[in-house]
GUMI-543314 format. One record per residue (C-alpha): residue in one letter; chain; x, y, z. Coordinates in pm, whole numbers, always signed. Layout:
   res   chain        x        y        z
     A       A        X        Y        Z
...
//
This chain:
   res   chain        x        y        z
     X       A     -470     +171    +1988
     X       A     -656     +171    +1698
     X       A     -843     -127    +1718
     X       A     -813     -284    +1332
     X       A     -425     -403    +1500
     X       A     -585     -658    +1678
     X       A     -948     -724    +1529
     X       A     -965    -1095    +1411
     X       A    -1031    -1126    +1046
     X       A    -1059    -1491     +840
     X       A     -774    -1706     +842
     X       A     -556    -1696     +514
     X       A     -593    -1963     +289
     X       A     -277    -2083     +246
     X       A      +54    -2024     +387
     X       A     +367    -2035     +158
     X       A     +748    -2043     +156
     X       A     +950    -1787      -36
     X       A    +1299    -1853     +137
     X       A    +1485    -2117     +381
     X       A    +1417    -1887     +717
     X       A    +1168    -1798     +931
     X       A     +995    -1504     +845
     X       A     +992    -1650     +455
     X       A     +649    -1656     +484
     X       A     +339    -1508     +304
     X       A      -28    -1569     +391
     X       A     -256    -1564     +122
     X       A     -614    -1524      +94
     X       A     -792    -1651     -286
     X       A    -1069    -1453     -438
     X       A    -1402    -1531     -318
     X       A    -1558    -1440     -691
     X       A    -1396    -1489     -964
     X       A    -1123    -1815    -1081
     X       A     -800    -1797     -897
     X       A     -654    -1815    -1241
     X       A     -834    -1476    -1382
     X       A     -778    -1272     -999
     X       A     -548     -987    -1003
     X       A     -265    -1043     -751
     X       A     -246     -805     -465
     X       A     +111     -855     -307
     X       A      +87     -660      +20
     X       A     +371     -501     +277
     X       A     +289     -408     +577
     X       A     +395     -149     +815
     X       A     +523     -112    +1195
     X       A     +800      +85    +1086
     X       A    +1023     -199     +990
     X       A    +1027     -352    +1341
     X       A     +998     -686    +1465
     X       A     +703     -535    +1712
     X       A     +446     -526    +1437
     X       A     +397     -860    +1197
     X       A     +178     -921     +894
     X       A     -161    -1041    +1121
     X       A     -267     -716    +1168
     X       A     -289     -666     +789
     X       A     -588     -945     +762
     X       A     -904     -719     +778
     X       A     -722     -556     +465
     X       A     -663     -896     +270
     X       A     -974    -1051     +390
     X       A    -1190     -783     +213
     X       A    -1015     -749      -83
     X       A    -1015    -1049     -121
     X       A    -1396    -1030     -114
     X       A    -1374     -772     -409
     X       A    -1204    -1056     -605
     X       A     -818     -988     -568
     X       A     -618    -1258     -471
     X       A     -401    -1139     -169
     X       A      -25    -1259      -83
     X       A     +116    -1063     +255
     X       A     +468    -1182     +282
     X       A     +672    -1160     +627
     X       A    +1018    -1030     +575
     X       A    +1264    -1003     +865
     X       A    +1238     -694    +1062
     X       A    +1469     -460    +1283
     X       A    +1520     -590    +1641
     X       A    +1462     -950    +1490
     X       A    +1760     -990    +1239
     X       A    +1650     -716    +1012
     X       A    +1729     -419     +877
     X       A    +2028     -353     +673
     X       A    +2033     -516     +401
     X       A    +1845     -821     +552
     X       A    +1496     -641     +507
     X       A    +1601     -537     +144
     X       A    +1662     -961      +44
     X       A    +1366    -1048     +206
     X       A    +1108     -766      -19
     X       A    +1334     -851     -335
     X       A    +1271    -1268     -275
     X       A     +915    -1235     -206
     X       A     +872     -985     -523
     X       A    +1067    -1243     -716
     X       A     +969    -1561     -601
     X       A     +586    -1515     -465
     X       A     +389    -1513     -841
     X       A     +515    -1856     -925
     X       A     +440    -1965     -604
     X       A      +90    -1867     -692
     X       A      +43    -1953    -1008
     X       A     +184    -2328     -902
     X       A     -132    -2333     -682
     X       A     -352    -2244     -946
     X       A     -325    -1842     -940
     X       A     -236    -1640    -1248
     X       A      +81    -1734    -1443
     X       A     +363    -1543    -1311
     X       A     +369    -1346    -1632
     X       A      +59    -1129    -1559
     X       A     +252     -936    -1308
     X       A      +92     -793     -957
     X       A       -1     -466     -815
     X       A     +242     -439     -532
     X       A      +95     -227     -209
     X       A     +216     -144     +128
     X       A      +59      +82     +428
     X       A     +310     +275     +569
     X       A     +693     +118     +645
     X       A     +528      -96     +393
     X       A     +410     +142     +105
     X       A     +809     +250     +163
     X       A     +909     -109      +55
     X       A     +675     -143     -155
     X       A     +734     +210     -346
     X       A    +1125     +114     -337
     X       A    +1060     -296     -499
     X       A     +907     -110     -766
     X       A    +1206     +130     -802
     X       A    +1485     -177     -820
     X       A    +1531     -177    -1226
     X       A    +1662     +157    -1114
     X       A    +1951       +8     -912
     X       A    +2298      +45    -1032
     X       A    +2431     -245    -1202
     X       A    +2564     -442     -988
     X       A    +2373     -411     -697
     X       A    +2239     -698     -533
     X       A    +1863     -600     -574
     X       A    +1881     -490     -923
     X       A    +1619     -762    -1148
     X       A    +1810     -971    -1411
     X       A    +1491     -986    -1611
     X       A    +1129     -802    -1600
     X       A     +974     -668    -1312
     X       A     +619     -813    -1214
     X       A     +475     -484    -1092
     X       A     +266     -331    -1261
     X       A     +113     -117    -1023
     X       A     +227      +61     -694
     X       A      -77     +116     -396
     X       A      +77     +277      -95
     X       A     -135     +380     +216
     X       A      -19     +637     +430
     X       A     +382     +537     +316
     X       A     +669     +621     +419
     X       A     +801     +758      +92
     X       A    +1097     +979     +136
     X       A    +1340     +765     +357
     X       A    +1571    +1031     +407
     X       A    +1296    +1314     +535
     X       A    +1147    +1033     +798
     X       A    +1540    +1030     +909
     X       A    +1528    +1384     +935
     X       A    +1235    +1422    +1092
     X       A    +1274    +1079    +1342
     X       A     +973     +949    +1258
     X       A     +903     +609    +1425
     X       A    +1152     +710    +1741
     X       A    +1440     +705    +1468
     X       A    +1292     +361    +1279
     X       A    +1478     +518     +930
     X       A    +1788     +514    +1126
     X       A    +1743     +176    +1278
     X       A    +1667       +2     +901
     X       A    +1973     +179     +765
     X       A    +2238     +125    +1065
     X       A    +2228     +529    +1082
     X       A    +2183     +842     +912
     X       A    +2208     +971     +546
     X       A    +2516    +1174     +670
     X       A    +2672     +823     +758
     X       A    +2571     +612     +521
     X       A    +2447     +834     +225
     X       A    +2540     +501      -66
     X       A    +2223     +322     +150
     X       A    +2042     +575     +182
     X       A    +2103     +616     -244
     X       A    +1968     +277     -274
     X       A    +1694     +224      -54
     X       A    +1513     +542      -79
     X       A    +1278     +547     -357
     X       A    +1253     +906     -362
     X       A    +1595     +903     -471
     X       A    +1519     +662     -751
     X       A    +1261     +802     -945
     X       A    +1085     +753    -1217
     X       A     +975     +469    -1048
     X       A     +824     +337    -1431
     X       A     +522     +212    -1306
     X       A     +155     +383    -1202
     X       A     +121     +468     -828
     X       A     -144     +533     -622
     X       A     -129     +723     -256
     X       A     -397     +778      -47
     X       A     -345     +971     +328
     X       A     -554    +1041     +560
     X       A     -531    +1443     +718
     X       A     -493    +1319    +1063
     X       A     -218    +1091    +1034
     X       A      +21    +1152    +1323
     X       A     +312     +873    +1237
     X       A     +376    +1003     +927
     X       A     +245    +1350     +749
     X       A      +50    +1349     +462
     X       A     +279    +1604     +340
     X       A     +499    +1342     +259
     X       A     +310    +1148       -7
     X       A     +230    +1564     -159
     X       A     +550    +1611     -181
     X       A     +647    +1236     -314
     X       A     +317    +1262     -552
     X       A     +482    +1601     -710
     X       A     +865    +1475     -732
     X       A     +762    +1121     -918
     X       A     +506    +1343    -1164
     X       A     +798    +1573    -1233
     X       A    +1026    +1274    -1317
     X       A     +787    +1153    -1599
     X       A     +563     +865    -1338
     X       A     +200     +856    -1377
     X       A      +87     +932     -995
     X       A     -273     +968     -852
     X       A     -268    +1073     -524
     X       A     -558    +1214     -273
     X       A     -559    +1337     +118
     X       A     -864    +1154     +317
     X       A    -1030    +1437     +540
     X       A    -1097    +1269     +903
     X       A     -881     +962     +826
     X       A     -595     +869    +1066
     X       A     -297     +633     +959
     X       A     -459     +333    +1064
     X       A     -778     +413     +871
     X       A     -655     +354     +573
     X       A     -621      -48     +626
     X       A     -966      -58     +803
     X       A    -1242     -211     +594
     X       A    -1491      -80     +894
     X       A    -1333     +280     +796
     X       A    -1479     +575     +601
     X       A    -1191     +530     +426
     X       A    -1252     +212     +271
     X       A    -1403     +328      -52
     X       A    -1139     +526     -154
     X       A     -843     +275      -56
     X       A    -1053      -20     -283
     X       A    -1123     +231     -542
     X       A     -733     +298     -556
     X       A     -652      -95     -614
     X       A     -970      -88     -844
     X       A     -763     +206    -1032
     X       A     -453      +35    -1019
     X       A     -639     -295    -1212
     X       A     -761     -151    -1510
     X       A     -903     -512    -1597
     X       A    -1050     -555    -1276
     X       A    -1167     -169    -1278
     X       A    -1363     -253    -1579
     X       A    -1473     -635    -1567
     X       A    -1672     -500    -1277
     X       A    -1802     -189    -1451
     X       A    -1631      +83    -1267
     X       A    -1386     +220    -1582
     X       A    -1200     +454    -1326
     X       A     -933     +672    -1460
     X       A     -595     +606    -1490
     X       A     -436     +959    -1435
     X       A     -595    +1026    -1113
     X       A     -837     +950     -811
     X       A    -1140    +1106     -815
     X       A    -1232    +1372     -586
     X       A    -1562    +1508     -472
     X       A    -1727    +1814     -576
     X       A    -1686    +2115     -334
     X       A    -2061    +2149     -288
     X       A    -2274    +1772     -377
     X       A    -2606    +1817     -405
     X       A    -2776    +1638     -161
     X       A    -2960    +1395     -409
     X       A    -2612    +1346     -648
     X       A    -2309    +1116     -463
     X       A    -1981    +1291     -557
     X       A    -1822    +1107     -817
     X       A    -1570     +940     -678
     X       A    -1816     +730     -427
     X       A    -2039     +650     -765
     X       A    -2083     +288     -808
     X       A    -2168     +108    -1100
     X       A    -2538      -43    -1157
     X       A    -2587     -321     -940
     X       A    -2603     -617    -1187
     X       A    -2241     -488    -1328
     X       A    -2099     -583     -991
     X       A    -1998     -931     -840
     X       A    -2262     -981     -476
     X       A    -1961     -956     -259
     X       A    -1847     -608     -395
     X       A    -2193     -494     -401
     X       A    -2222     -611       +2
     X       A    -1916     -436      +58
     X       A    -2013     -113      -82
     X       A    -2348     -128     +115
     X       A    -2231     -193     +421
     X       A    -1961      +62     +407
     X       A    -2218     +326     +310
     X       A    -2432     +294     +551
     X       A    -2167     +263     +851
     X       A    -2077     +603     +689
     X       A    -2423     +748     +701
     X       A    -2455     +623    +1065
     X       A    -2090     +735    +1199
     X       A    -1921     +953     +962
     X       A    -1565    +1019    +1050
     X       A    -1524    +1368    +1070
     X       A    -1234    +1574    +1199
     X       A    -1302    +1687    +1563
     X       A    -1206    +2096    +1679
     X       A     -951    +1922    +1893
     X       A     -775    +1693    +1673
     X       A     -707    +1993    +1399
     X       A     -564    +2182    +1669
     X       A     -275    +1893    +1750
     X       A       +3    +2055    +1613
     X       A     +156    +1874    +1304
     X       A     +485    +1684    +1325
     X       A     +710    +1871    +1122
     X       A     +870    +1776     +732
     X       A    +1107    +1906     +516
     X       A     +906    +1833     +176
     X       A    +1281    +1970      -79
     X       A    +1527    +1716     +122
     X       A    +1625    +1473     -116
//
């Protein structure tokens, strides 16, 4: 077990209400630069493919350090399969958080609801996230369609789940698709129409996906393949493969992966991107050059001058280099021989 699922990591900040039950919860974690008022809202989802088994603690090394690069950090609990979730009850619980969480924050002195969130998710949770983002899409009537404006501005999904019907297919998660619908696409193709975002696209709103090469749970093929539909449909999508990185990686500040993922929610911030001197582009991640000169970084591990950058970034980015100098993460001979789980990248 990868061991950022049980590392401890500071205690949120506050703990809110969204909704009358139990898991209508959301820890949140304030900037530690910048006014609460000013901090860009990070509203985060997180994974254990939908089931009651995995719960939002294991997404506080995440939050904690963003947090530290001055985002403000809400991870909602939403009810989950094998504990009264699932069909539709997971659905109502992403759609009340999305709804309900900003004015929640902004009551406690956060940004006024109006300023909208970037909405992120790591795996089952880049799926709900990818699909909140997709609900202006609904057909009228349905119960998750907005009445008014959508507060995402920005999608970040780590190593998601984004085509719900191909991780049916391929029974990812030992069949977790079929467990969150009640069955399969053959049986219940209407849900399947409705909570899949890669049958809702455009979602209207830029994403960014990041996967790591050796993820095992679910293939990095999948966010290719979602990358290329959503472009095709008219979205603005950045997406980039992490050489070495496994699925857990990508929510591990301790990670070689950890420069990328913050650069993504850096990317996804414009404001943020540039209050701190970074000016990242908005049509895609930057990628390394094939062959970096020793004495040049590639470009997309650049930083800024130090004085453009608030201390806690600037420690962040420090320490993360030179954990990477010391232990770079590196596919092994044996891990690129594992065979690959299999995915049907045209199944829509």
């Amino acid at each position: 077990m990868h061991d950022v699922l049980s590392r401890p990591a500071p205690p949120p900040d506050e703990t809110l209400r969204y909704g009358p039950g139990p898991d209508h919860v959301a820890s949140v974690w304030w900037p530690r630069s910048g006014g609460r008022r000013t901090a860009t809202t990070v509203l985060f989802l997180h994974g254990g493919f939908w089931r009651a088994a995995w719960d939002r603690a294991h997404a506080g090394p995440l939050a904690a350090a963003l947090a530290g690069a001055g985002f403000t950090v809400c991870a909602p609990e939403f009810r989950r399969t094998g504990g009264g979730g699932g069909w539709p009850a997971t659905f109502d619980d992403v759609a009340a958080a999305v709804d309900a969480l900003p004015a929640r924050l902004s009551d406690l002195g956060g940004p006024p609801a109006v300023a909208g969130l970037v909405l992120a998710g790591h795996s089952a949770g880049g799926h709900l996230g990818l699909w909140a983002a997709a609900r202006p899409r609904l057909p009228a009537g349905s119960r998750w369609r907005p009445a008014g404006p959508s507060p995402i501005r920005a999608v970040v999904g780590l190593a998601a789940v984004s085509d719900l019907t191909a991780c049916q297919d391929e029974g990812l998660g030992d069949g977790a698709a079929r467990a969150l619908i009640g069955g399969s696409a053959a049986q219940h193709p209407e849900r399947y129409d409705q909570g899949d975002p890669a049958r809702l696209l455009p979602l209207g709103v830029p994403v960014r996906l990041l996967h790591g090469t050796r993820d095992d749970r679910v293939p990095a093929a999948m966010s290719r393949s979602f990358a290329d539909r959503a472009r095709a449909a008219g979205d603005e999508v950045a997406w980039r493969e992490l050489p070495g990185c496994d699925h857990f990686d990508l929510i591990d500040p301790e990670s070689a992966a950890w420069p990328a993922v913050l650069n993504a929610f850096l990317d996804a911030d414009p404001a943020l991107a540039s209050a701190v001197g970074y000016g990242r582009s908005r049509t895609k991640l930057r990628k390394p050059p094939a062959a970096p000169s020793p004495s040049r970084k590639p470009a997309w591990r650049r930083t800024p001058a130090d004085g453009a950058l608030p201390s806690s970034v600037r420690a962040m980015i420090r320490l993360t280099s030179a954990r990477d100098q010391a232990r770079p993460h590196r596919a092994t001979a044996d891990s690129l021989a594992r065979p690959r789980p299999r995915y049907c990248s045209t199944r829509l």
